[in-house]
C-alpha positions in Angstrom: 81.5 138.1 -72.7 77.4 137.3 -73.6 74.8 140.1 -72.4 73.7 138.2 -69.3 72.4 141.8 -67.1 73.6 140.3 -64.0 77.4 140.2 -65.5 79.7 140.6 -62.6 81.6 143.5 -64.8 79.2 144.4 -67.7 81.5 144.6 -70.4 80.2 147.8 -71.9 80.6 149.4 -68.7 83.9 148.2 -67.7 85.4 149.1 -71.0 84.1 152.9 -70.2 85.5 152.8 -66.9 88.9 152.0 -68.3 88.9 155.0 -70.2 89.9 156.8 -67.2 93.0 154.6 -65.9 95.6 157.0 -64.6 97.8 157.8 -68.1 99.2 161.4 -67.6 98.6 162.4 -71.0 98.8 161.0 -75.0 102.9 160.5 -74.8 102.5 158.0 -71.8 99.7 156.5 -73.5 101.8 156.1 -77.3 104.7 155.0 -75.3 103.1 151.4 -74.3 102.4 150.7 -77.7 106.4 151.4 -77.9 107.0 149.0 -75.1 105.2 146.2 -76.7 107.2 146.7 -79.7 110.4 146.6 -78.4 109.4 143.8 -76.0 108.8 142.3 -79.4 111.9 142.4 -80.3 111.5 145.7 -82.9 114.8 147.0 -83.9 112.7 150.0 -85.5 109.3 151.7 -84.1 107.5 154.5 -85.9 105.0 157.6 -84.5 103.1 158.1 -87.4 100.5 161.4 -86.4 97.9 161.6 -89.6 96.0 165.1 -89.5 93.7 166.7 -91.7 91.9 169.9 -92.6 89.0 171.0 -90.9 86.6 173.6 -91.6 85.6 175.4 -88.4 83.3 178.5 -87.7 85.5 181.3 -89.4 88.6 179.3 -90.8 90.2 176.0 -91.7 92.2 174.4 -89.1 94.3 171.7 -89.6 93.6 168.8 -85.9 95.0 165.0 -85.6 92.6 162.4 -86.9 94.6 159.4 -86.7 97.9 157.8 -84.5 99.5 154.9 -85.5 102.9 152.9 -84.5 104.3 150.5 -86.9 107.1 148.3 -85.8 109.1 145.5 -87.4 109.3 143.2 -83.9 108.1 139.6 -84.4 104.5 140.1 -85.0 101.5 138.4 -83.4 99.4 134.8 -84.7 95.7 135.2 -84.3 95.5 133.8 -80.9 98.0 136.2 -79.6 96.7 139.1 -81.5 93.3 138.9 -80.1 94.7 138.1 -76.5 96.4 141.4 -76.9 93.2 143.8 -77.2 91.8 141.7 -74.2 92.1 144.1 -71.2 94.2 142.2 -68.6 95.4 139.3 -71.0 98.1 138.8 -72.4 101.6 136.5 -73.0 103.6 137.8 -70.4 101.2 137.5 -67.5 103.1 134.5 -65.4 105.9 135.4 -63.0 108.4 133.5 -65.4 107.6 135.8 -67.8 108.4 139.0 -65.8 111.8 139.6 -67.7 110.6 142.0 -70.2 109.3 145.3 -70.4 105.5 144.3 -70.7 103.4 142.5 -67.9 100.1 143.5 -67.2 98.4 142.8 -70.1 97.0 146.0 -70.3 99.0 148.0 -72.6 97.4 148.1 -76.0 93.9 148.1 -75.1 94.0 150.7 -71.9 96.4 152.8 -73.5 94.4 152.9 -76.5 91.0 153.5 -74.8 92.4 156.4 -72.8 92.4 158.5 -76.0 90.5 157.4 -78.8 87.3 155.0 -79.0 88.5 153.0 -81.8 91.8 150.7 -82.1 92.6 148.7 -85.5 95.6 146.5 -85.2 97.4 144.6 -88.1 100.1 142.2 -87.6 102.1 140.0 -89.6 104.9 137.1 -89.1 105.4 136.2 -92.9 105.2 139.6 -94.7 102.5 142.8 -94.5 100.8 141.2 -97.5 99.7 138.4 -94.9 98.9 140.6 -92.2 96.2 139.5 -89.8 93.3 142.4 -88.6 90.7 142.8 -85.5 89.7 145.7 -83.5 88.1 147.3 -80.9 85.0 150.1 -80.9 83.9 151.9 -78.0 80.7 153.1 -79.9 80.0 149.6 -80.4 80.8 147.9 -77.0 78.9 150.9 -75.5 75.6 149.8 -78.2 76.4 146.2 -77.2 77.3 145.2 -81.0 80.1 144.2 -79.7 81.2 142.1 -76.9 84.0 140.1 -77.8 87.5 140.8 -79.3 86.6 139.9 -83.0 88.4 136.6 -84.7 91.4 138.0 -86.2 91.0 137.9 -90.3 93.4 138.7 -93.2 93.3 141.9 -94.5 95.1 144.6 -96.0 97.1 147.6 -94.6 95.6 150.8 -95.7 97.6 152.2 -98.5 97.6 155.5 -96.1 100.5 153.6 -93.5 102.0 151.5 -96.6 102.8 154.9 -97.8 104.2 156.9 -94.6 105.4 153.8 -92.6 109.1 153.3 -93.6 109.6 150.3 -91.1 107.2 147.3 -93.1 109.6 144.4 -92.4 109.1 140.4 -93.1 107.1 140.5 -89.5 105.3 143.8 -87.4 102.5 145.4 -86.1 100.6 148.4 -86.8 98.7 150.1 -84.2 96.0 152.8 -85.6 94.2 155.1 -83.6 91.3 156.9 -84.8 88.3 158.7 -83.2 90.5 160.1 -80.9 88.2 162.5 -78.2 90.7 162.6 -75.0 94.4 163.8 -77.0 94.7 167.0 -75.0 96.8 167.8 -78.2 95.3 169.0 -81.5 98.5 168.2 -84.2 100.6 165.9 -84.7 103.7 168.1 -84.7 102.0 169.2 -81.3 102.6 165.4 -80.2 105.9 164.8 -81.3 107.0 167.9 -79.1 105.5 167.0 -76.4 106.4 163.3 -76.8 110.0 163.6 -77.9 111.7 164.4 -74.9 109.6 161.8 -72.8 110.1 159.1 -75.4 114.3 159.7 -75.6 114.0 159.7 -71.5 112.0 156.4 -71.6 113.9 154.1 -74.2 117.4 156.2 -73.8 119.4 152.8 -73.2 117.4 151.2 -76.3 118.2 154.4 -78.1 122.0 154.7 -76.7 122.9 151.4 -77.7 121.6 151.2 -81.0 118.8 148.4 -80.4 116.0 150.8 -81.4 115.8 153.7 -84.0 112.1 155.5 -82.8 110.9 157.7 -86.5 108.4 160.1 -85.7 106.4 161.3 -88.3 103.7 163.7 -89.4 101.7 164.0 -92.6 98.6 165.4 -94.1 96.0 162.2 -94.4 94.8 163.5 -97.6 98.0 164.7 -99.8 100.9 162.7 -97.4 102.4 165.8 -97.3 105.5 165.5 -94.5 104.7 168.1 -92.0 107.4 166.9 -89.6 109.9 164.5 -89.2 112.4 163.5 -86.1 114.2 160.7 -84.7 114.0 160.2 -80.6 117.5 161.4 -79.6 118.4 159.8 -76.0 117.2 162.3 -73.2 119.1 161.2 -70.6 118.4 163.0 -67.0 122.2 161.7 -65.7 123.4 163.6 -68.6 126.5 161.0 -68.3 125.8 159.7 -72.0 127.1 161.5 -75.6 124.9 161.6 -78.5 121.9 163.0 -76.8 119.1 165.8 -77.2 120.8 168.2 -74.7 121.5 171.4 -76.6 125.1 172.3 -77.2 128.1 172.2 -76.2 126.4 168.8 -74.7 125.3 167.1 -77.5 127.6 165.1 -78.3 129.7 164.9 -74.7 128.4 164.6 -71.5 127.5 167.5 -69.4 127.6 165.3 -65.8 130.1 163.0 -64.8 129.8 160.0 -62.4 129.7 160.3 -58.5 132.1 157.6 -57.7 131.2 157.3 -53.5 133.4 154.8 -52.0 135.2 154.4 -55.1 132.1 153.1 -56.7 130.5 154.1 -60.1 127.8 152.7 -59.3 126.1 150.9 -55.8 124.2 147.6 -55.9 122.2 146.4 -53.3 120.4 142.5 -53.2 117.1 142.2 -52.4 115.6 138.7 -51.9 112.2 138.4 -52.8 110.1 134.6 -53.0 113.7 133.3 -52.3 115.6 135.0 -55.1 118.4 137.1 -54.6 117.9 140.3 -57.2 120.2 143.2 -57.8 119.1 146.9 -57.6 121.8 149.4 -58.9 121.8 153.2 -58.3 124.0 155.8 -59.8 124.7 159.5 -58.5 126.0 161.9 -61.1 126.3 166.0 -60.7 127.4 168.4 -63.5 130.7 169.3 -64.8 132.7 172.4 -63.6 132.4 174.1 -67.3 128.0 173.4 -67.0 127.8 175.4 -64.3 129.8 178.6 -66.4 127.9 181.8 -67.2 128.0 183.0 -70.4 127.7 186.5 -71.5 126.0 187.4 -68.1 123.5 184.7 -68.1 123.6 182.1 -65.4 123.8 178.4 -66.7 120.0 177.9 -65.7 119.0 180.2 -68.3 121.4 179.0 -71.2 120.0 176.2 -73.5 121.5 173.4 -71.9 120.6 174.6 -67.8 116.8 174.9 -69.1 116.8 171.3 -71.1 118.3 170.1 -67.1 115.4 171.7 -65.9 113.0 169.1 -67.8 115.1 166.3 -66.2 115.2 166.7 -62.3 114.4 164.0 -60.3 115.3 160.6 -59.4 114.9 158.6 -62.9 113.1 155.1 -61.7 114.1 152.7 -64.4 112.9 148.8 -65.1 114.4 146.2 -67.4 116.3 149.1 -69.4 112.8 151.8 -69.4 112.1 154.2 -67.1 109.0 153.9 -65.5 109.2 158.0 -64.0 111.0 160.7 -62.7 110.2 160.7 -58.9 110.6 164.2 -57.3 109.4 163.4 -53.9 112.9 164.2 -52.9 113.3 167.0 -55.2 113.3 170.7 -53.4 111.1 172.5 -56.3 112.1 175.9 -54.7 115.9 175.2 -55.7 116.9 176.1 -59.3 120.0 173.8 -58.6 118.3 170.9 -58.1 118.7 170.8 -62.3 122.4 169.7 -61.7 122.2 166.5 -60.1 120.5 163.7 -61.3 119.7 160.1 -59.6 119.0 156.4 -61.2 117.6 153.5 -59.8 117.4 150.1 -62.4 115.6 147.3 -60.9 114.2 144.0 -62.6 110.7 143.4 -63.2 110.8 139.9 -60.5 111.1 143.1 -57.6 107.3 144.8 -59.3 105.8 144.0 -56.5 108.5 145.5 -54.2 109.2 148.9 -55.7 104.9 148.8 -56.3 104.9 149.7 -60.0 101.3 150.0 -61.5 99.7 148.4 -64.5 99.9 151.2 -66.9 104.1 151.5 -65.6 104.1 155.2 -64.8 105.0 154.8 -61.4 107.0 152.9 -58.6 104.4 153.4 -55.5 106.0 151.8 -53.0 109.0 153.4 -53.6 108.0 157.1 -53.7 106.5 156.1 -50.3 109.5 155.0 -49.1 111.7 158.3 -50.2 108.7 160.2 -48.4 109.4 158.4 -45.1 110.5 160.4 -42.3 112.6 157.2 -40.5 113.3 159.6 -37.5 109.3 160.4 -37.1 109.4 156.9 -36.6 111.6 156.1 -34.3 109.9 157.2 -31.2 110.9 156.6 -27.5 114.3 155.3 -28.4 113.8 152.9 -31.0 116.4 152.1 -33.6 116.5 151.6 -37.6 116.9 148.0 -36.6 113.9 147.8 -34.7 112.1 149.7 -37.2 113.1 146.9 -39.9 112.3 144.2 -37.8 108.2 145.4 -37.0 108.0 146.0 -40.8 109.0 142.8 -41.3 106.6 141.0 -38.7 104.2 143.4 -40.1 105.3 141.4 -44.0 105.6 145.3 -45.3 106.9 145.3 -48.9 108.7 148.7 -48.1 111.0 147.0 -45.7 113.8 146.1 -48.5 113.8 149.7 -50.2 114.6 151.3 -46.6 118.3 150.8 -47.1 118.1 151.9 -51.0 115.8 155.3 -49.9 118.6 156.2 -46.8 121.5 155.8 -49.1 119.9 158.2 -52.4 119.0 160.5 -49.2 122.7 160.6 -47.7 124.3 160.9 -51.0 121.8 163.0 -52.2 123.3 165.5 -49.3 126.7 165.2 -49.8 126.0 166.0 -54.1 124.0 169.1 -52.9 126.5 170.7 -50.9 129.1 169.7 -53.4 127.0 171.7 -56.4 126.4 174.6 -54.1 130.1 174.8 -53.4 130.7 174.5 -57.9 128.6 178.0 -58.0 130.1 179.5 -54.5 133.2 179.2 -55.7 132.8 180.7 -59.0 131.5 183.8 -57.4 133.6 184.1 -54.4 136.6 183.6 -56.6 135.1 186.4 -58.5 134.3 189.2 -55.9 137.7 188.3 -54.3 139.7 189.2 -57.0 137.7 192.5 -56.7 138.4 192.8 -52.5 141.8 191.9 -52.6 141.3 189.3 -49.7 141.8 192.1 -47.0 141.0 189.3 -44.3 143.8 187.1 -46.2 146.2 190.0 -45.5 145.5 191.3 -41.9 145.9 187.3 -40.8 148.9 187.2 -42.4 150.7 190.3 -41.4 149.8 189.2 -37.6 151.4 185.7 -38.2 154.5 187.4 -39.4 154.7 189.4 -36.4 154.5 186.8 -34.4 156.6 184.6 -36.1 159.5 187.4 -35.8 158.8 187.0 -31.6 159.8 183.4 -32.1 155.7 181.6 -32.2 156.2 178.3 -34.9 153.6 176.9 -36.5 153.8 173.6 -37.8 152.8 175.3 -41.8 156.0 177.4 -41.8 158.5 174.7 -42.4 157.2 174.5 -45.7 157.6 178.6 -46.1 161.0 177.8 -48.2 159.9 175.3 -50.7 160.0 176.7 -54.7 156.7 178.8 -55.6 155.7 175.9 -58.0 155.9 173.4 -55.3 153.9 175.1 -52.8 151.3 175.8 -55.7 151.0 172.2 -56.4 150.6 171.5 -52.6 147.8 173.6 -52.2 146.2 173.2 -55.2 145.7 169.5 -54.7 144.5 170.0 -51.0 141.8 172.3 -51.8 140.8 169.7 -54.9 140.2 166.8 -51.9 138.8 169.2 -49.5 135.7 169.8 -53.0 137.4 172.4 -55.1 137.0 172.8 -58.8 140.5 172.6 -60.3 139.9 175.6 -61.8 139.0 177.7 -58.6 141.9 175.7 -56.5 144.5 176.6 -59.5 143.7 180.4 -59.1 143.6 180.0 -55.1 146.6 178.1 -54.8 148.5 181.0 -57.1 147.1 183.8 -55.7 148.1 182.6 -52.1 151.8 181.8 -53.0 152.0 184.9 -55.2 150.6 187.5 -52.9 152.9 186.0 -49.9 149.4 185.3 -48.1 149.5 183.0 -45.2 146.1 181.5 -45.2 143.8 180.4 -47.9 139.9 181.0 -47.2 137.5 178.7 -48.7 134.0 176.9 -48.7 133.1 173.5 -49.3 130.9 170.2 -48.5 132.4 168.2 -45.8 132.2 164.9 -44.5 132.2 166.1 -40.9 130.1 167.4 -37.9 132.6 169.7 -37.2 132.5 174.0 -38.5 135.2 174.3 -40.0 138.7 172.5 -40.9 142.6 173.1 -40.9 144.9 172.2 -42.8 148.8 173.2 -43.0 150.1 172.6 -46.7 152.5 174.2 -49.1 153.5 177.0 -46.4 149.9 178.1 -46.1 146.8 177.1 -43.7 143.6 176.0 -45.2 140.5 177.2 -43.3 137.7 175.1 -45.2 134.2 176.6 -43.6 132.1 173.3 -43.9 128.9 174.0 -45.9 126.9 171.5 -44.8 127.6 172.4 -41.0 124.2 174.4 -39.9 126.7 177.0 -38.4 127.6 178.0 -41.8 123.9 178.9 -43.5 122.8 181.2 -40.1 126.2 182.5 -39.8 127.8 182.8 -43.2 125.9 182.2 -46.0 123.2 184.6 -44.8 125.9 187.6 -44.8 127.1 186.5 -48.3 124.1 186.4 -50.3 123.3 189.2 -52.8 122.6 192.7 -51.2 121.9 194.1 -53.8 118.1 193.6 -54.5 117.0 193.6 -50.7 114.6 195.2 -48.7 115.7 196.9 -45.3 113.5 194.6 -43.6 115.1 191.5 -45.5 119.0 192.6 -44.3 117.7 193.4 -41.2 116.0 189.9 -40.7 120.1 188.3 -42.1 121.6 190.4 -39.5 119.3 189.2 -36.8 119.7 185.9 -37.6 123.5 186.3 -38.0 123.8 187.5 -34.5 121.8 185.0 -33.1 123.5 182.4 -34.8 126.6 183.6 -33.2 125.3 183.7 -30.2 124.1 179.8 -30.1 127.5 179.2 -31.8 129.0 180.4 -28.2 126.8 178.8 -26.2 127.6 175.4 -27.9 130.9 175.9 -27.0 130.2 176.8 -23.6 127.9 173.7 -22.8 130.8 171.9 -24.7 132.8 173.4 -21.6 130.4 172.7 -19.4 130.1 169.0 -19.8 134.1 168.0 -19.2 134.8 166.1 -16.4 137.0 168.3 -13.9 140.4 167.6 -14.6 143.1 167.7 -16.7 140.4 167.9 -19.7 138.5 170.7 -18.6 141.8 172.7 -17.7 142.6 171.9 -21.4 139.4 172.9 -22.9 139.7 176.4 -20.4 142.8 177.3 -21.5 142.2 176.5 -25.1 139.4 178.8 -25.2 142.1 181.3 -23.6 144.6 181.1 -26.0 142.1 181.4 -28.3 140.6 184.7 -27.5 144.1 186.2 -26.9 145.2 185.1 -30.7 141.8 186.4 -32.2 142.1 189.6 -29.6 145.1 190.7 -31.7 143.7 189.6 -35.7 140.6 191.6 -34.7 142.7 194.5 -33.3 143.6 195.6 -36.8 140.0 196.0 -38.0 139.1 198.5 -35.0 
């Protein structure tokens, strides 16, 4: 660009306007250098964080001076190398080129701009003795020295990276960072720990599958003292891969496991864009029973691996193998259990208009507008989801295609809660019951006796006289399909059979509008109290949370709510009622409710 003053964009203006273009902080920044390397085809990337001594008012202080990345991908001629500190230019700019992680053209330059004010770049393709060098300087685009990305020229690697870098193949780049004003950190070990478990999260599948080893690296710039060295571990937020950075017992196993809805690990859905058909997959996983264990008194939140989980919630937005971002729009930040499930959406980079991802790829707009969306806002006076659909698509809205994608992570997302709420529930119902000696359990079970001995049958007491083992099994794999942990349903299942009770009590997330279910099996009846029913967190859960540590106020405010949720509870019913047609349907309905109150009349009778 010349110095004509009536430049559309003067260039030294521009360039300082760039400075500020969105990147969250250094680790997002070093990370496109990372994604040009690998989309180079680098089988090895280094962080390499130079630092030196400083003498400050009082005392010497050691603060970052230089950042570099070295990679061994396929290096850069001169014409490329000088596109590639051109902001918005680049190889990869064409739709046939969208394949890749890179696109925008933007990634070494902006990147490099948002933290330092100089950038020197080597590359070779026929060894680092060859390697080509240009630049850019802020000082000197902002002094007008400079206004074009100098001609690339042969020269030498500073002895400083020759003799850190570990990664100088036949072909490669080295990135250098210096004058660096915006790094919000001051060290390079600093960096690294901030960057580490971004960096594993980012490239996990690169990491995972052995395409990319990522060295990071800290030294002193004057001795090359090692101050700190690490390789990226994958940091993977489904927690469904071994090998990671998750503390123990889950490093080397995974601490989720797959949520296989319908039968499916994982659920695809097509979306034709510019008349190609392209396939977006999502995965659902939730913990394991044994993550969810306390451990000498300490919930799982608080042990090592609960607190890495908590660095990891969110739905993990991933393109051509990187993720782009964690999205929490759907995340309830006042829930510690939100930790336990985790959510990932892989999409190509042909659907980058679609899902809205921006040029520094931090973010999926479009689709953290969609997840946002309250459909049922917007479906006023009686309009349907297919209506909706059809004005977004008169109205040529590029949200239309992720409304199916955002109800289903939203539906599943419901049924995973209330099946992690249930892991924890269990766990301590199973504990304070062993402690209450399921009174309720016994009072149920002496009346059913009673009135089995004045000649009532219930379906359930055929299977009275089957062996002990037999009736164990039989219950033990019902309360499994009705959202047990095999653990809590082995000690149910055994306490019912060996305590002669007649009815199992238990809590779980079911795929039903109705309260509650029944189920006969292995000579007992299973009451499940559905979890997800709104019946059960006014009526029951309220009662049933820790007493302990409230106010007077606070379980006056459960009770009051209890009672009124009772109350509505009835008055369901009794609209229910109301609504039969007169007939032989409301006569049923009465007489139900009848029979009803003269069984319970008789369990309550005992409590009096």
């Amino acid at each position: 660009m010349n110095n004509n003053p009536h430049d559309i964009v003067p260039a030294h203006l521009a360039v300082q306007a760039m400075r500020d273009n969105g990147y969250k902080n250094a680790a997002y920044a070093i990370a496109e250098l990372m994604d040009n390397a690998i989309q180079a085809g680098a089988s090895q990337v280094e962080l390499l964080c130079g630092q030196r001594m400083k003498q400050l008012t009082s005392r010497k202080s050691s603060h970052i001076e230089q950042i570099a990345v070295l990679d061994n991908g396929c290096g850069m001629d001169a014409m490329v190398l000088r596109l590639a500190l051109q902001f918005g230019n680049g190889t990869h700019l064409e739709k046939d080129q969208h394949t890749g992680i890179g696109r925008f053209g933007m990634g070494l330059p902006s990147s490099s701009v948002s933290q330092c004010k100089r950038v020197d770049v080597w590359s070779w393709q026929n060894g680092v003795e060859n390697a080509l060098y240009t630049y850019l300087d802020l000082d000197e685009i902002k002094t007008r020295q400079l206004n074009e990305v100098p001609q690339p020229i042969p020269k030498s690697v500073p002895h400083t990276w020759l003799k850190v870098g570990q990664s100088f193949g036949y072909s490669g780049t080295l990135v250098v960072w210096s004058k660096i004003d915006r790094c919000m950190w001051r060290t390079g070990k600093t960096i690294i720990d901030h960057s580490e478990l971004l960096i594993g999260r980012m490239y996990r599948k690169f990491l995972d599958n052995d395409k990319v080893t990522i060295r990071m690296y800290a030294f002193d710039l004057d001795s090359y003292e090692q101050i700190l060295e690490r390789y990226a571990l994958p940091n993977d937020p489904l927690y469904l891969m071994s090998k990671t950075s998750c503390p123990p017992p889950f490093d080397n196993q995974p601490m989720f496991q797959l949520w296989q809805g319908d039968n499916n690990e994982e659920t695809t859905f097509i979306i034709n864009f510019e008349g190609k058909d392209h396939e977006v997959k999502v995965r659902f996983a939730y913990a394991k029973e044994e993550a969810r264990k306390t451990e000498n008194g300490k919930q799982p939140g608080a042990l090592p691996h609960g607190k890495h989980a908590a660095k990891n919630v969110g739905i993990s937005v991933v393109r051509a193998g990187r993720e782009l971002e964690l999205d929490q729009t759907l995340v309830n930040t006042y829930d510690p259990t939100e930790r336990w499930w985790g959510v990932e959406v892989d999409f190509p980079p042909a659907l980058d208009d679609i899902f809205g991802v921006t040029n520094n790829k931090q973010s999926a707009r479009n689709f953290g507008e969609v997840l946002a969306l309250d459909i049922e806002s917007l479906l006023e006076n009686g309009k349907t989801v297919a209506q909706l659909k059809e004005e977004l698509k008169e109205d040529q809205d590029p949200k239309l295609p992720l409304i199916d994608l955002a109800e289903k992570i939203n539906s599943q997302l419901t049924v995973i809660r209330g099946l992690i709420k249930t892991q924890t529930r269990g766990d301590r119902t199973s504990s304070s019951q062993r402690h209450q000696s399921y009174k309720p359990q016994k009072t149920a079970t002496f009346i059913t006796k009673e009135r089995q001995s004045n000649g009532y049958k219930g379906e359930s007491d055929k299977d009275e006289q089957l062996p002990k083992k037999d009736r164990k099994q039989a219950i033990q794999e019902t309360l499994i399909e009705e959202g047990i942990t095999p653990t809590q349903a082995e000690l149910l299942a055994a306490t019912t059979v060996d305590d002669g009770l007649k009815y199992t009590f238990v809590e779980a997330s079911l795929d039903t509008p109705a309260f509650f279910s029944v189920k006969p099996k292995g000579g007992a009846i299973i009451v499940t109290l559905n979890t997800r029913h709104p019946a059960y967190k006014n009526l029951v859960e309220v009662l049933e949370e820790n007493i302990e540590d409230a106010d007077i106020d606070t379980l006056r405010t459960r009770l009051t709510n209890s009672l009124d949720a009772l109350k509505l509870l009835l008055m369901a019913w009794a609209r229910y009622e109301d609504e039969q047609p007169e007939g032989i349907r409301k006569n049923n309905v009465q007489e139900a409710r009848v029979d009803w109150g003269r069984l319970a009349r008789r369990f309550l009778e005992n409590e009096e």
